[in-house]
C-alpha positions as CSV (number, residue, x, y, z in Angstrom):
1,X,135.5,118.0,88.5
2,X,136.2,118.7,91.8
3,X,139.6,119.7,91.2
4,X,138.9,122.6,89.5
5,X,138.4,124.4,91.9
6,X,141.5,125.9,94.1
7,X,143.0,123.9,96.7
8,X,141.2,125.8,99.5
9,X,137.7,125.9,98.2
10,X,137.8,121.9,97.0
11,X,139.0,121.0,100.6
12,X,135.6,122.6,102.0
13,X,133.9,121.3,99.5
14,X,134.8,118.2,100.4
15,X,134.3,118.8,104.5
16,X,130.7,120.1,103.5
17,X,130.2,116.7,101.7
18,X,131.5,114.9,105.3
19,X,128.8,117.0,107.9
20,X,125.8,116.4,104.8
21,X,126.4,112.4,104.6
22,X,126.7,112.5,108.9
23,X,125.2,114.0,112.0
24,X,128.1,115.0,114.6
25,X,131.7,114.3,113.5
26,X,134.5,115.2,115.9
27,X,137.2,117.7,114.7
28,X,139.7,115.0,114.9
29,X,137.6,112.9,112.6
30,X,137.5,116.0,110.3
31,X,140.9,117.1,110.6
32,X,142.4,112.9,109.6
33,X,139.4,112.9,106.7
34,X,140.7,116.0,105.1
35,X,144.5,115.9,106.2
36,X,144.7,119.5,107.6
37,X,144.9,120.9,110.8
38,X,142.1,121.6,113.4
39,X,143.2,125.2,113.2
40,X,142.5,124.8,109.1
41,X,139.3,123.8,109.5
42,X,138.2,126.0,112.2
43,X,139.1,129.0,109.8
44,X,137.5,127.1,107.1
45,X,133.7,127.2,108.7
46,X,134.0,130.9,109.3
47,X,134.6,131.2,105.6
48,X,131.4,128.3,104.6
49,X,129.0,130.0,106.9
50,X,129.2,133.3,105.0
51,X,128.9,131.3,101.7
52,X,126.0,128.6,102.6
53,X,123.8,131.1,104.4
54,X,121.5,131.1,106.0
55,X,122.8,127.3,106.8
56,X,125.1,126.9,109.6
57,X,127.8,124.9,110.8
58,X,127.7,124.1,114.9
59,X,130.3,123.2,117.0
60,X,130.8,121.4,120.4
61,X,133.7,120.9,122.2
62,X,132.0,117.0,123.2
63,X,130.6,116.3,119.8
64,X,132.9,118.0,117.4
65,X,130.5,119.8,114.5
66,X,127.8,119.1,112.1
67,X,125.6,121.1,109.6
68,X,122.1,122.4,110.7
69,X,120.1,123.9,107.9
70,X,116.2,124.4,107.0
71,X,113.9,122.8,105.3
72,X,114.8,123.7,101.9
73,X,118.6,123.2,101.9
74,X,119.8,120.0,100.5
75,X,123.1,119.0,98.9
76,X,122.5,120.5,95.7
77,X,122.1,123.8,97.0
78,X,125.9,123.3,98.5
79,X,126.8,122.0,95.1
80,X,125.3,124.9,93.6
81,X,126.8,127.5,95.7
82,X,130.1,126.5,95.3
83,X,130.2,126.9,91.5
84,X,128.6,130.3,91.8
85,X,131.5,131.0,93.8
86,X,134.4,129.3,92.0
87,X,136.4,131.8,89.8
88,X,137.8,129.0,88.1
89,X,134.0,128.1,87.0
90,X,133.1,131.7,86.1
91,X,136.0,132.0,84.0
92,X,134.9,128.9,81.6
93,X,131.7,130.1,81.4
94,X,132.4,133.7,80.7
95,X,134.9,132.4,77.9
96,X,132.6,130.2,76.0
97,X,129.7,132.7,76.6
98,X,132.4,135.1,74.8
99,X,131.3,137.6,77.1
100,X,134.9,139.5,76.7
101,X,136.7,139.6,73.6
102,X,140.4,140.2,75.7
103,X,142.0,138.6,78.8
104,X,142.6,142.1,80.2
105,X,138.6,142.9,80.2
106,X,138.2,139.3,81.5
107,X,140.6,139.8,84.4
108,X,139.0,143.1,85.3
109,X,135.3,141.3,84.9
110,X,136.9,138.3,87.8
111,X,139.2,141.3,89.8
112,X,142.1,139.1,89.1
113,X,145.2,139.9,87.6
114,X,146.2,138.3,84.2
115,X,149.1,136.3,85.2
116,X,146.3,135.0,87.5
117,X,144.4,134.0,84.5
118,X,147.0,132.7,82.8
119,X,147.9,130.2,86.1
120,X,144.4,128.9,86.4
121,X,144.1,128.3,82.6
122,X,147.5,126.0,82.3
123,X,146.3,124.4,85.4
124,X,142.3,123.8,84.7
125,X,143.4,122.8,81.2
126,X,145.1,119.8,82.6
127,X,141.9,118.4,83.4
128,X,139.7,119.7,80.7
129,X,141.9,118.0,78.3
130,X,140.8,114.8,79.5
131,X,137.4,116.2,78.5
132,X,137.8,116.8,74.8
133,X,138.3,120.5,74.8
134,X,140.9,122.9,76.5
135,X,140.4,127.0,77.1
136,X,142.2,129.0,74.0
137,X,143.0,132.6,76.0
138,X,144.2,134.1,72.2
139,X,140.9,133.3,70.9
140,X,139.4,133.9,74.1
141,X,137.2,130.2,73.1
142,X,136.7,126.9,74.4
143,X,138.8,124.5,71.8
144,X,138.0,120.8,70.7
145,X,135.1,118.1,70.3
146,X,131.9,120.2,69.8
147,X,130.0,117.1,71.8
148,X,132.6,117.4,74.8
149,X,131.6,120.7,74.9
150,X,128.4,120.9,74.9
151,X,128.0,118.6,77.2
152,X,130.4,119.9,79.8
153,X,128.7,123.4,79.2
154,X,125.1,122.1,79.6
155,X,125.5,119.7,83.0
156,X,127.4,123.2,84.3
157,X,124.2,125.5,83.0
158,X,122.5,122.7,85.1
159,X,124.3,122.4,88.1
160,X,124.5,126.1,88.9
161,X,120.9,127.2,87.6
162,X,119.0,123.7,88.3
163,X,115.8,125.1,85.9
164,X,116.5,126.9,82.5
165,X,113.9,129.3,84.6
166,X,116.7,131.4,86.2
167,X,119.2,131.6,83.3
168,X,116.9,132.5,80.2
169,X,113.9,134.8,79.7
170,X,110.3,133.7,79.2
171,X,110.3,135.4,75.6
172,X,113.7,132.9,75.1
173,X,111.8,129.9,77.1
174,X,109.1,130.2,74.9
175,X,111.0,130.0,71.4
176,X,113.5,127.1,73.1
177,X,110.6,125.4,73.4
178,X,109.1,125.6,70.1
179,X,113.1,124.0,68.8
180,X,112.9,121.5,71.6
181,X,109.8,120.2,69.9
182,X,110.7,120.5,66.8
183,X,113.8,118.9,67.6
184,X,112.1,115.8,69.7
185,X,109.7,115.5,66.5
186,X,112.3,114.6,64.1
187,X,114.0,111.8,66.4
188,X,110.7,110.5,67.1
189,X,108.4,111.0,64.2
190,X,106.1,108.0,65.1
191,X,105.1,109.8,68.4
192,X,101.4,110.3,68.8
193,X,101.2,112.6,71.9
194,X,104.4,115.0,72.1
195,X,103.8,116.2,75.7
196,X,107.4,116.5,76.7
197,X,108.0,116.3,80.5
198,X,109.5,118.4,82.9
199,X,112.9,117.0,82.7
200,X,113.1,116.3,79.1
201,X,112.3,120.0,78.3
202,X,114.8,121.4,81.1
203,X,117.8,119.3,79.8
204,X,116.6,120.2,76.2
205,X,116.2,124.4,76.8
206,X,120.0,123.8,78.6
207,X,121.4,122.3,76.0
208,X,120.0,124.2,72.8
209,X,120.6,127.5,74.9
210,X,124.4,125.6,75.3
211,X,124.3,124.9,71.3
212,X,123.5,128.3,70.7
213,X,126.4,129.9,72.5
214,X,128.9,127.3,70.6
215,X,127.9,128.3,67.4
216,X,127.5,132.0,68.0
217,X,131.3,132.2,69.6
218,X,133.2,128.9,69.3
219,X,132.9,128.7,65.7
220,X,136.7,127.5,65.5
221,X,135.1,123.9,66.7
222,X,134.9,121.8,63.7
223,X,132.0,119.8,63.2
224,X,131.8,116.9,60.8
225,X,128.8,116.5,57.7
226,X,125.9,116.4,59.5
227,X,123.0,114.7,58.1
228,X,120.3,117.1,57.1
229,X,116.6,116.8,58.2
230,X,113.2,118.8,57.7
231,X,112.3,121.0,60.1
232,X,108.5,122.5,59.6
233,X,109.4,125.5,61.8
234,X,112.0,127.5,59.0
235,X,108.5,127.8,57.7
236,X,107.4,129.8,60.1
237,X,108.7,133.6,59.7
238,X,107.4,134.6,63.2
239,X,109.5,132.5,65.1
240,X,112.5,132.7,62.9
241,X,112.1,136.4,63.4
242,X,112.2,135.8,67.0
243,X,114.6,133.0,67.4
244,X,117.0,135.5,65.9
245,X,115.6,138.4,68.3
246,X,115.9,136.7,71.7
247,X,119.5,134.9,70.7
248,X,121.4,137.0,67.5
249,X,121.6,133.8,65.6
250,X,119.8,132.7,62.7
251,X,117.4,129.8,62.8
252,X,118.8,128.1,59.3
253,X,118.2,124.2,58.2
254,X,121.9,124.2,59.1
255,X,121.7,125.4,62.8
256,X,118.7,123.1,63.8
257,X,120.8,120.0,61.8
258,X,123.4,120.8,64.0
259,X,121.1,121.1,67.5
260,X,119.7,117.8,66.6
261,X,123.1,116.1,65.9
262,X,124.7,117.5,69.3
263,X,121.2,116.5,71.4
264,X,120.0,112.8,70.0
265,X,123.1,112.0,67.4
266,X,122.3,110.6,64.2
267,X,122.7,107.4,65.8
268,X,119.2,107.3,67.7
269,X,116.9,104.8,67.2
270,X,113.3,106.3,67.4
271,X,112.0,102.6,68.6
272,X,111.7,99.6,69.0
273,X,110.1,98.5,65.9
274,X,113.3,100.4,64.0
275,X,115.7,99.0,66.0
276,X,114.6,94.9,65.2
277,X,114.7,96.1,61.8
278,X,118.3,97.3,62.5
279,X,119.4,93.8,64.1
280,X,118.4,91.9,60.8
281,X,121.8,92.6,59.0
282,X,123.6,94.7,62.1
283,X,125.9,92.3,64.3
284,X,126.9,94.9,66.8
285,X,123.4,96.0,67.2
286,X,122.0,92.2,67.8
287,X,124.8,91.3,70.3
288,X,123.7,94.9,72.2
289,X,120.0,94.3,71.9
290,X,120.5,90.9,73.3
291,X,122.2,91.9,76.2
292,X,119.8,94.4,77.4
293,X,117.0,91.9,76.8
294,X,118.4,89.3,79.1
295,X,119.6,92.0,81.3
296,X,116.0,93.2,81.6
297,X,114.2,89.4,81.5
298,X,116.3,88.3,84.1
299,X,115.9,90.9,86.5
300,X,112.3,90.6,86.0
301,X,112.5,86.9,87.0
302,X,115.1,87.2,89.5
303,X,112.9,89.8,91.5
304,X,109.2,88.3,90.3
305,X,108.2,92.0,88.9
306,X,106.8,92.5,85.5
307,X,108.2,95.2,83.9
308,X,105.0,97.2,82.6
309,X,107.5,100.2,80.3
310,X,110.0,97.8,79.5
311,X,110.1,98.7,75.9
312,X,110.7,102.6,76.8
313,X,113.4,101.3,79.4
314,X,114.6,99.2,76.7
315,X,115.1,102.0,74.6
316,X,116.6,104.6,76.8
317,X,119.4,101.9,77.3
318,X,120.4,101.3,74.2
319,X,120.7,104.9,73.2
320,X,122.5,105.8,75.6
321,X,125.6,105.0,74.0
322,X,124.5,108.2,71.1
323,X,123.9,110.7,74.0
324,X,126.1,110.8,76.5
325,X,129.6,112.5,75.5
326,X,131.5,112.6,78.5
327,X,131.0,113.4,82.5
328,X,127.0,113.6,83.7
329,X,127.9,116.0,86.3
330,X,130.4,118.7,87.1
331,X,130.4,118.7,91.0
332,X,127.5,116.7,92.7
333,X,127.1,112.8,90.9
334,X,123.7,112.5,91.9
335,X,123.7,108.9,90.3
336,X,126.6,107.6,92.0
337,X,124.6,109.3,95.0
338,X,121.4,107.1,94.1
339,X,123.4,103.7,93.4
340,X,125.2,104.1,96.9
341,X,122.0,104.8,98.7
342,X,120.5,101.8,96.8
343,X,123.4,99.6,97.8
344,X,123.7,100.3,101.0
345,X,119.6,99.6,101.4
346,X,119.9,96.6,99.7
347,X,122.5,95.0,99.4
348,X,124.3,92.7,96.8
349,X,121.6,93.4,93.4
350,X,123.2,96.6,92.3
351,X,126.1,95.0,92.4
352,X,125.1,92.3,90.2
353,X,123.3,95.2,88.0
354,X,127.0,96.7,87.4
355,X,128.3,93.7,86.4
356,X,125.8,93.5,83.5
357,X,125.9,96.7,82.2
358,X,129.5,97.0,82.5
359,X,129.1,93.6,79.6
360,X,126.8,96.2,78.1
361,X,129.2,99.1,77.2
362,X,132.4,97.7,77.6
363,X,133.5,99.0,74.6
364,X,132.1,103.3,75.5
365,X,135.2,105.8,76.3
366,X,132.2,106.8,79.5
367,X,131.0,103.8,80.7
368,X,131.5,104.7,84.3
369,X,129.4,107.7,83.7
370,X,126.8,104.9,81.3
371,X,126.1,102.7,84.2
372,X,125.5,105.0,86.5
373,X,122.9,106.7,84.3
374,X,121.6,103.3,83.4
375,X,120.8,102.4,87.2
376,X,119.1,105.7,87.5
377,X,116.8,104.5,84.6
378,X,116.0,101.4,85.8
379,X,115.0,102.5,89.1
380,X,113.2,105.4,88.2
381,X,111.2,104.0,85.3
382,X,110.0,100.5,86.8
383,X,109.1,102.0,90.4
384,X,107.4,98.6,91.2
385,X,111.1,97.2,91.3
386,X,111.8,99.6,94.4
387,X,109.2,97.8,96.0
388,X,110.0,94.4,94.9
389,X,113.8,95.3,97.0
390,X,112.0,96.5,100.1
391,X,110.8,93.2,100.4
392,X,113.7,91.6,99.8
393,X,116.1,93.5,101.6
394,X,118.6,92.3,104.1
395,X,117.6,92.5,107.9
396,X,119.7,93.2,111.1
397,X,118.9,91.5,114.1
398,X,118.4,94.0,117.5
399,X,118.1,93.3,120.7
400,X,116.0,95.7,122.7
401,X,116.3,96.7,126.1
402,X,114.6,100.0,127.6
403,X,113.9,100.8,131.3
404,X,110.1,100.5,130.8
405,X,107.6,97.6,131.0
406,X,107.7,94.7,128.6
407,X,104.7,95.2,126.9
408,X,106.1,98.9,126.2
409,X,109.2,97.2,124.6
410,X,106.6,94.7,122.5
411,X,105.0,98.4,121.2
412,X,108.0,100.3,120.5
413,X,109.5,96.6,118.7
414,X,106.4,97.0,116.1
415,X,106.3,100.2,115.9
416,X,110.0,99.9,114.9
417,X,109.5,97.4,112.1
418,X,106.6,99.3,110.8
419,X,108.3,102.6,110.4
420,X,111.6,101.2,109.1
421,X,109.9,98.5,106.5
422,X,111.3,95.6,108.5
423,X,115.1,96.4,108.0
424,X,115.6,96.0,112.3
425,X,114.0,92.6,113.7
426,X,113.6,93.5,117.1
427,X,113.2,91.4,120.2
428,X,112.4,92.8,123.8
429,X,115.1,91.2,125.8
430,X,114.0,89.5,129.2
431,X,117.4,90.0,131.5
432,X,118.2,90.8,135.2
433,X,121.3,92.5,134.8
434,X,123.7,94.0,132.7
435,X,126.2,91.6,133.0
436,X,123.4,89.2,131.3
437,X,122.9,91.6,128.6
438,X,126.9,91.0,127.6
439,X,126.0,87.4,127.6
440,X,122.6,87.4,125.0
441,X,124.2,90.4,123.2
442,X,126.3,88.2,121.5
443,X,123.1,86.7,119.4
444,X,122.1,90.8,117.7
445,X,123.6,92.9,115.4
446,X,122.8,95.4,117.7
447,X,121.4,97.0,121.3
448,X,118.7,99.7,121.1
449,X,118.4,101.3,124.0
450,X,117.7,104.6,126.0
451,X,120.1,104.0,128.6
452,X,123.2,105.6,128.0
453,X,125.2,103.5,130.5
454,X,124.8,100.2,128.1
455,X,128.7,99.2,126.4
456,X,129.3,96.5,125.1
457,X,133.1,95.7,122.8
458,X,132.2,95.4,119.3
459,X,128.5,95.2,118.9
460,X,126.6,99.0,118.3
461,X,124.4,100.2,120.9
462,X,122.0,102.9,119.6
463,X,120.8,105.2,122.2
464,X,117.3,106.5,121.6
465,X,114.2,108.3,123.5
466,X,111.7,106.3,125.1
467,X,109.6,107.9,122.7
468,X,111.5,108.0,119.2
469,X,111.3,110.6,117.1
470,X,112.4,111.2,113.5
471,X,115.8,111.9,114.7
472,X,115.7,108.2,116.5
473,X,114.7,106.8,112.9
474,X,117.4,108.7,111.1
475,X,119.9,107.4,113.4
476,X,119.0,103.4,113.2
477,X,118.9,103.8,109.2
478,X,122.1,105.4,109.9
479,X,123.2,102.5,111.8
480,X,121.8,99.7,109.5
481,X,123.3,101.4,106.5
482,X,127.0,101.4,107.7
483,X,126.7,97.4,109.0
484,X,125.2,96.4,105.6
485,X,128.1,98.5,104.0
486,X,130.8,97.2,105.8
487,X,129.3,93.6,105.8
């Protein structure tokens, strides 16, 4: 949802998102990347310093610019900062927070005049549209599918607060977590052990704080019969007292009904057991069910690795079609973010991987959003298959060549292959001249080197230390990722 955000702050968005994925890149690079002057972007990193601090954004006249930051920056903090800063982005959330009750308060609250307002609001409504729900200034509420928007509202929560931890209180943690569990109780009731991880019970707090706020002040929203279930909690006074307390609305059958249905859907399947029960007399579900099984027993064979969860891998993909309702992200698509680092690492099996899921949910309104998620599943619940790719990933032939003694070169070749898990097969090049090194180069996908004087027409030649350090790794990975992705 990039575009969002005004024409000036998406542009440096964008420019931050060139300097994090590279190391230099000269300011004509920058300036044809992001079709605006040099001029532009100089006056541009003047305005990005002031909002990434303590990050900084260097210059050379020979090398053009690139980001330096400490240890604890990464891209999500960019992401994040950006957001925080967007007065398009405040403006949803202070609307469907209902923090005013009249655009004139609202536009004093953003030191923007009304007919401001009014222009963002046609303009961001465009694009929310396509979301399910659009900003109503005369009811001062966000409009349309309750799913759409809670799910807008709660990746958003996310992006700009990363843990519930720095948006809510620990009295309103701790009752948010007694619902969560309640809530996670009634979709799985055959759980034994109900120990809810770390990212579970972040999404859940961010999406039940997120359900709260629709109910409390987008009541307009029209939500359809929802089925009813037990809930053991309305039994206890004490935390209905305090539910009500910490948010001003009442924890009824009705409300937890409706956190249920907007979190898990009435559509989840609690296992596997229930699910083959399902497929009996349920075409649709059958067809699915088979799909995800070959999906899974082929990959299994293709890459000889037993899948040890594959029945809680199973499951997660075929519920995803009754929990995700639109976008996974606002600003930073860390799955598309995964999936290219995974392709460009190795090669042609994701590829494959998107072909089968895509037969998967062919049929979802978000399937873009689907596979993604469904890659980040795979991966990150059957880690052995990570390691099963490092073996089998693709490897680029170098030729090495450093003004130091061969068996120095025979070192530094293993030591390369050891740090970099075999991606670079390296071989210590016996030659007498440079003019013989344009000869052999020919037979590499590449020259590492340490001296700078080596060129050669259409075959990279990566200049490191004599002694490489982490730098010298990043830069080869660099290197080997951009040949594998253009090759």
């Amino acid at each position: 949802m990039k575009e969002i955000l005004s024409s000036r702050s998406k542009r440096q968005l964008e420019l931050m998102e060139l300097l994090a994925d590279s190391d230099w890149v000269p300011f004509s690079t920058a300036s044809e990347s992001l079709g605006v002057p040099v001029k532009t972007l100089k006056s541009d990193i003047i305005e990005l310093e002031t909002l990434l601090a303590p990050a900084t954004i260097e210059s050379s006249k020979k090398y053009g610019i690139r980001l330096a930051t400490n240890f604890g920056f990464c891209k999500t903090s960019f992401y994040q900062k950006f957001i925080k800063n967007s007065v398009e982005f405040q403006l949803i959330e202070k609307i469907f927070l209902h923090n005013f009750s009249t655009i004139i308060d609202l536009a004093d609250d953003l030191y923007i005049s009304v007919s401001t307002i009014k222009r963002i609001v046609f303009r961001v409504n465009q694009l929310l549209q396509i979301e399910g729900f659009t900003i109503n200034l005369k009811k001062m509420q966000l409009v349309g599918d309750p799913h759409s928007i809670c799910n807008f509202m709660q990746h958003y929560f996310y992006e700009k607060y990363g843990v519930a931890e720095s948006l809510l209180t620990p009295a309103q943690l701790v009752i948010l977590d007694q619902v969560g569990l309640q809530i996670v109780r009634q979709a799985i009731p055959n759980k034994s052990d109900y120990s809810l991880d770390f990212s579970l019970l972040n999404r859940l707090r961010f999406y039940i704080y997120t359900d709260i706020n629709l109910l409390k002040h987008n009541s307009e929203n029209q939500l359809p019969d929802i089925p009813e279930k037990e809930f053991t909690i309305l039994d206890d006074t004490y935390a209905c007292d305090e539910f009500y307390s910490q948010f001003g609305l009442p924890l009824s059958a009705t409300n937890l009904n409706t956190f249920f249905y907007l979190f898990f859907s009435d559509q989840y399947i609690d296992s596997i057991d229930t699910l083959r029960e399902l497929i009996k007399y349920d075409r649709n579900a059958y067809l699915k069910y088979q799909k995800i099984e070959h999906l899974l027993l082929e990959i299994e064979k293709k890459m000889d690795c037993t899948c040890h969860n594959f029945d809680n891998i199973f499951m997660r993909l075929y519920n995803l079609d009754c929990q995700i309702h639109g976008r996974t992200f606002i600003l930073h698509n860390k799955n598309k973010e995964f999936l290219t680092s995974i392709k460009n690492l190795y090669g042609h099996f994701p590829i494959e991987l998107i072909h089968s899921l895509q037969a998967i949910f062919y049929s979802n309104p978000y399937k873009e959003y689907m596979i993604y998620e469904s890659i980040s599943i795979l991966f990150t619940d059957w880690p052995n298959l990570l390691d099963r790719l490092e073996y089998s990933s693709p490897t680029m032939k170098a030729g090495l060549l450093f003004n130091s003694g061969l068996d120095y070169m025979n070192m530094l070749s293993e030591r390369i292959t050891y740090y970099l898990r075999g991606r670079f097969s390296c071989t210590p090049l016996h030659i007498n001249s440079l003019k013989e090194l344009g000869k052999q180069a020919e037979e590499y996908d590449c020259i590492i080197t340490n001296i700078p004087e080596i060129s050669i027409n259409n075959i990279p030649i990566i200049v490191i230390p004599l002694i490489p350090d982490a730098k010298s790794f990043d830069k080869l990975m660099l290197v080997y990722e951009d040949y594998f992705d253009k090759n």
